[in-house]
C-alpha positions in Angstrom: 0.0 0.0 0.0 3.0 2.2 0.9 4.5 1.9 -2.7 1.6 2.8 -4.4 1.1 5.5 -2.4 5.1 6.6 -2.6 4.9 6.3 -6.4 1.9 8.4 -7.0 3.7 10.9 -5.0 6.4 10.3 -7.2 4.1 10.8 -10.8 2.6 13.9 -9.5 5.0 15.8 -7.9 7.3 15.6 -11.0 8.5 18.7 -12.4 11.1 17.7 -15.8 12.7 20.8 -15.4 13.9 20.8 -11.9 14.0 16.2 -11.4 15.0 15.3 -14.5 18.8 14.9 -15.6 17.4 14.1 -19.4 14.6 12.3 -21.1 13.8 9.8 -23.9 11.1 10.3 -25.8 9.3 7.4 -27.2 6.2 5.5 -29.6 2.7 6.2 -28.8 3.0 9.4 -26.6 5.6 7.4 -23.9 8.4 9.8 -22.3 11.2 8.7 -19.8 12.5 10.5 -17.0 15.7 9.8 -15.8 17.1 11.5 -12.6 19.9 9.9 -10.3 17.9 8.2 -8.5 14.7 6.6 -10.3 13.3 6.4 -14.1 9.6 7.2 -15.0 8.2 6.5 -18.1 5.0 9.0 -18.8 2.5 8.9 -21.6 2.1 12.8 -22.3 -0.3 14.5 -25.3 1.4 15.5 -28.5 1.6 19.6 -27.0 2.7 18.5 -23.6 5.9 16.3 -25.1 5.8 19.2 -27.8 6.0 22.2 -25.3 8.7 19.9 -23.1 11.1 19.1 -26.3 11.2 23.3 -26.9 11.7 23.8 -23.6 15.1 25.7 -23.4 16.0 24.0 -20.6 16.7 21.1 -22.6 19.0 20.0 -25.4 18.4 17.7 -27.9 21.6 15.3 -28.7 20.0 12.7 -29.9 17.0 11.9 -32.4 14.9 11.1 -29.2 16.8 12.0 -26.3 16.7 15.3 -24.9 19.2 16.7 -21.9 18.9 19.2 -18.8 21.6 21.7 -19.3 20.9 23.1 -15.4 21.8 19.3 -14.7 25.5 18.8 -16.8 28.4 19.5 -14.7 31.0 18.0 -17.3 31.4 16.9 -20.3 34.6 14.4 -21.4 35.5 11.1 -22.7 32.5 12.0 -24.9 29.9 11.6 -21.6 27.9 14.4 -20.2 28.1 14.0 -16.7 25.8 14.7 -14.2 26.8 15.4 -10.6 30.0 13.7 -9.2 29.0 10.1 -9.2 30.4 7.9 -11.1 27.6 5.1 -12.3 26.4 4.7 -15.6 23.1 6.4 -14.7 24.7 9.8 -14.1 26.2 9.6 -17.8 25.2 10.0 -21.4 27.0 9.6 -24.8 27.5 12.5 -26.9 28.8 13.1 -30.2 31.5 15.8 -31.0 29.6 18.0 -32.9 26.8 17.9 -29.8 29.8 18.1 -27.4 31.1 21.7 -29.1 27.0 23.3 -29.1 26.5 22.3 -25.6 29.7 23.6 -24.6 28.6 26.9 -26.3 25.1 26.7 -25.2 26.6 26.4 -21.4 29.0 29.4 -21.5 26.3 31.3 -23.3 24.2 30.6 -20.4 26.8 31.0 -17.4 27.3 34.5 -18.9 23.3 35.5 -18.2 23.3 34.3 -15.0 
């Protein structure tokens, strides 16, 4: 009873922009969250995963994965890291060409704030 309870919690207390490190968007409306800590996997209208993916908090650096640039505190060995940990779950692949706008998109942004 506890779990259910926790993971409704969980589904509607989500905000992307502040618990999400990046997200996966996938057939038939399904989106996963990934954070450090747990995955979600949401079935959202076509203008809610619309207004998320041009959302200038996120990135897109794949054909269907999107990434938190509040959330990247590194990026090397062609990984964008997030936090200090070093699992898998923390990291995603990047290509080169994604690795140099990112960069660019990050100093652009430490500059405004």
């Amino acid at each position: 009873m506890n779990l259910t309870l926790a993971e409704k919690d969980i589904y509607e207390q989500f905000e992307p922009r502040k618990d999400s490190l990046y997200f996966k968007v996938g057939m038939r409306g399904l989106v996963s969250f990934h954070s450090s800590i747990y995955h979600l996997k949401m079935r959202m209208s076509d203008e809610q995963r619309s207004r998320l993916m041009t959302d200038d908090t996120f990135v897109q650096i794949a054909e269907d994965c999107y990434v938190n640039l509040t959330k990247i505190t590194s990026i090397e060995n062609d990984c964008l890291r997030f936090g200090d940990t070093p699992d898998s779950l923390s990291r995603v692949p990047v290509s080169k060409r994604k690795q140099q706008e990112l960069r660019e998109l990050l100093f652009d942004r430490r500059l405004k704030h």
